[in-house]
C-alpha positions as CSV (number, residue, x, y, z in Angstrom):
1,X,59.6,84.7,-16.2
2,X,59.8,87.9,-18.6
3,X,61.5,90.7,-17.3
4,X,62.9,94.0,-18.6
5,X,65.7,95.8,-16.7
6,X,66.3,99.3,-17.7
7,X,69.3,101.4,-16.9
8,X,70.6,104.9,-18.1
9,X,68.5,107.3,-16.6
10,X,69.6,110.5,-14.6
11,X,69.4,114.0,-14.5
12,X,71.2,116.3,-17.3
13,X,71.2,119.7,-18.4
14,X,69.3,120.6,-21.6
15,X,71.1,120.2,-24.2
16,X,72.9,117.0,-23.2
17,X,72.5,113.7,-23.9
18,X,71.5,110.3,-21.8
19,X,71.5,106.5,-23.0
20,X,68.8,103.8,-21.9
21,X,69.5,100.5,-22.1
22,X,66.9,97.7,-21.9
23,X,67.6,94.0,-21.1
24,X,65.3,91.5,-21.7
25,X,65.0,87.9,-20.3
26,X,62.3,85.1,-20.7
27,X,61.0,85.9,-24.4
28,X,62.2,84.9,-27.7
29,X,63.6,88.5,-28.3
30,X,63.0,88.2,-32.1
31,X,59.3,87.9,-31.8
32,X,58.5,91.2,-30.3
33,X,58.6,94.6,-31.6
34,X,60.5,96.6,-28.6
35,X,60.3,99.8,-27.9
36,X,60.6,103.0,-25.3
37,X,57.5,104.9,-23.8
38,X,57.4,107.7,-21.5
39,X,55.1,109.8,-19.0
40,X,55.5,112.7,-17.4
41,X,53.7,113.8,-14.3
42,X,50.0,114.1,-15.0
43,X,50.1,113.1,-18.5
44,X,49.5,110.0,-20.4
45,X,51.8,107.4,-20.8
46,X,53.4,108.2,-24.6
47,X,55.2,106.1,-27.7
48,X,59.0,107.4,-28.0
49,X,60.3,105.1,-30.5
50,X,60.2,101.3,-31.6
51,X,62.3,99.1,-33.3
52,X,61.3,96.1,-35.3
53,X,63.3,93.0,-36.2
54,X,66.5,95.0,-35.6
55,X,65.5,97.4,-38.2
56,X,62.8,99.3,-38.4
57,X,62.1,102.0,-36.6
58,X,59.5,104.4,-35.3
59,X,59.9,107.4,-33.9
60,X,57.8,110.2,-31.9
61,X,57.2,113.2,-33.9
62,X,58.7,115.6,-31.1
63,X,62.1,113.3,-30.7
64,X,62.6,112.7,-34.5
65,X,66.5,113.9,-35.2
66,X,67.5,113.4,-31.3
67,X,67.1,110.7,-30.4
68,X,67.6,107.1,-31.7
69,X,66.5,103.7,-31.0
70,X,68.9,100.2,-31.7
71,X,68.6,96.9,-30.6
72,X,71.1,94.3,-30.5
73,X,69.6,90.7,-31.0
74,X,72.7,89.1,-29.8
75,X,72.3,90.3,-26.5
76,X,68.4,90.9,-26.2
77,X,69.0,94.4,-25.8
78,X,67.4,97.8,-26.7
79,X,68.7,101.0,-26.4
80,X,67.6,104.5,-26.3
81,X,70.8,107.5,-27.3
82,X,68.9,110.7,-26.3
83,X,70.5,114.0,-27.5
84,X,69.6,117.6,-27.4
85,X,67.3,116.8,-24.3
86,X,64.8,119.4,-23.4
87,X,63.1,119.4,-20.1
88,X,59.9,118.6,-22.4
89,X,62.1,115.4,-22.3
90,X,61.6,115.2,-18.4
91,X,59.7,111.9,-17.8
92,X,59.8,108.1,-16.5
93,X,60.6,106.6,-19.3
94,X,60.1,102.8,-19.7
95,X,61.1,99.6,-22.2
96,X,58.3,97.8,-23.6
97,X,58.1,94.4,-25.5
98,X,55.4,93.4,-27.8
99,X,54.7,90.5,-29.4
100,X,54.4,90.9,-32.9
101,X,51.2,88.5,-33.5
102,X,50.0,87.8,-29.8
103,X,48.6,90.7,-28.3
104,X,48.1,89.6,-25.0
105,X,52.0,89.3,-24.6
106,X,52.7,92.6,-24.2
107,X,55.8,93.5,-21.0
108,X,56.9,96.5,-19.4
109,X,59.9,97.8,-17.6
110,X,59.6,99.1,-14.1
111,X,60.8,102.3,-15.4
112,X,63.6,104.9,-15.3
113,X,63.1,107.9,-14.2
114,X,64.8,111.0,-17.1
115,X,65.4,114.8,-15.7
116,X,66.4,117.8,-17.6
117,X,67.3,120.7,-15.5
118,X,69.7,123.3,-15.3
């Protein structure tokens, strides 16, 4: 059984920063390109960064230079550091595993929920 089990989220005030983390059970970690989406209320579910074999990433034009995606294949684990958050930034943000030549193995997270407020 696949799962993904996020943790991290909360509220902060702009400016500050939040980490995801992303565990991930029931694949073999190394075959999928893992990443972090988002959606806010009343928009459409959105890339925020991916990470591929460890080591190459991807990165959402509007969080390039803030925020920054790892993974550690050790412990099946992505994470998401999130700096100089905006309340653009507001959102339910969740992991997302991909295989990288199957598409129909595709998993999500149930989702964390983000909140940037003063």
């Amino acid at each position: 059984q696949v799962q993904l089990v996020e943790s991290g989220g909360g509220l902060v005030q702009p400016g500050g920063s939040l980490r995801l983390s992303c565990a991930a059970s029931g694949i073999r970690y190394s075959s999928y390109v893992m990443g972090w989406y988002r959606q806010a209320p009343g928009m459409q579910r959105e890339l925020v960064a991916t990470i591929t074999d460890g080591l190459s990433t991807n990165y959402a034009e509007s969080v390039k230079g803030r925020f920054t995606i790892s993974s550690d294949n050790a412990k099946n684990t992505v994470t998401l550091q999130m700096n100089g958050l905006t309340p653009e930034d507001t959102a339910v943000y969740y992991c997302n595993a991909r295989h990288t030549l199957i598409v129909a193995r595709e998993y999500w997270g149930q989702g964390t929920q983000v909140t940037v407020s003063s």
